[in-house]
C-alpha positions, 0 to 999 in steps of 0.5 A, a space after each residue: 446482466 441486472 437479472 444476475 445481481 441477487 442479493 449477495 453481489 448487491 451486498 458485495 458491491 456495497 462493501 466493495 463500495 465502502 472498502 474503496 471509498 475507507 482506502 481512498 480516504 485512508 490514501 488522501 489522509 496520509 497524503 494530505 497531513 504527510 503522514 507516512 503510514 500504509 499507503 504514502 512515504 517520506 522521500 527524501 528530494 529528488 536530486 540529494 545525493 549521498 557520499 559517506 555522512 554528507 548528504 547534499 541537497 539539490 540546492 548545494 546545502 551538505 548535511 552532516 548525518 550518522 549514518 547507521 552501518 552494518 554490524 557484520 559487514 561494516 558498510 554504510 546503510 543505503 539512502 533506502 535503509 536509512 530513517 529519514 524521519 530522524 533527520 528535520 533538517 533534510 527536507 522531505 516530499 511525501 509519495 504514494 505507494 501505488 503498489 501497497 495501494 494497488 494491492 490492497 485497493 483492487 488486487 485483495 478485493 478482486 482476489 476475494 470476490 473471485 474465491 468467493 463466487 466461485 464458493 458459491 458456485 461449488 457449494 450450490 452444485 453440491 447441494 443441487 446434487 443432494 436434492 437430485 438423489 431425494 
């Protein structure tokens, strides 16, 4: 196994290193000073529930906000469509997006490192072919 790591997977694991190590970092940030960015949102607490422009917290508080509506149609905007930033009063958990992280973390780089070999692969059995015909 160690005889198959030349040069360019070397460097390819490096920056695999480094692109884990910036997403992470990136990741612990948004969490840590609850700033929703890529990686991490703002929800609002579990147990809040949502009737017309009330909104009641898990402690019995009811809230009164605007909630925006649909022009076309008239409708309330869903809890999930709603920018709970705009609203302080309503308290707010920050949550991780495992998906986005999931995605940028290992999906992408895996995806590259695949395309990449095989590149590789495709461009030294073209060039083996050349040297053949001399």
């Amino acid at each position: 196994m160690i005889s198959m790591l030349n040069g360019w997977r070397r460097m390819g694991i490096v920056l695999l290193s480094i692109w884990l190590i910036g997403i992470a970092s990136i990741t612990i940030y948004e969490f840590v000073t609850h700033t929703p960015l890529f990686f991490s949102s703002q929800n609002i607490p579990k147990g809040t529930t949502m009737t017309g422009n009330n909104v009641t917290l898990p402690n019995g508080k009811v809230v009164t906000i605007k909630v925006p509506q649909d022009l076309l149609t008239g409708e309330l905007a869903k809890p999930w469509e709603i920018n709970w930033s705009l609203y302080p009063e309503i308290p707010k958990i920050t949550i991780i997006n495992w998906k986005q992280l999931g995605l940028s973390g290992i999906v992408i780089p895996l995806t590259l490192w695949i395309i990449i070999e095989f590149l590789v692969i495709a461009i030294a059995w073209i060039a083996r072919g050349f040297k053949e015909i001399r």
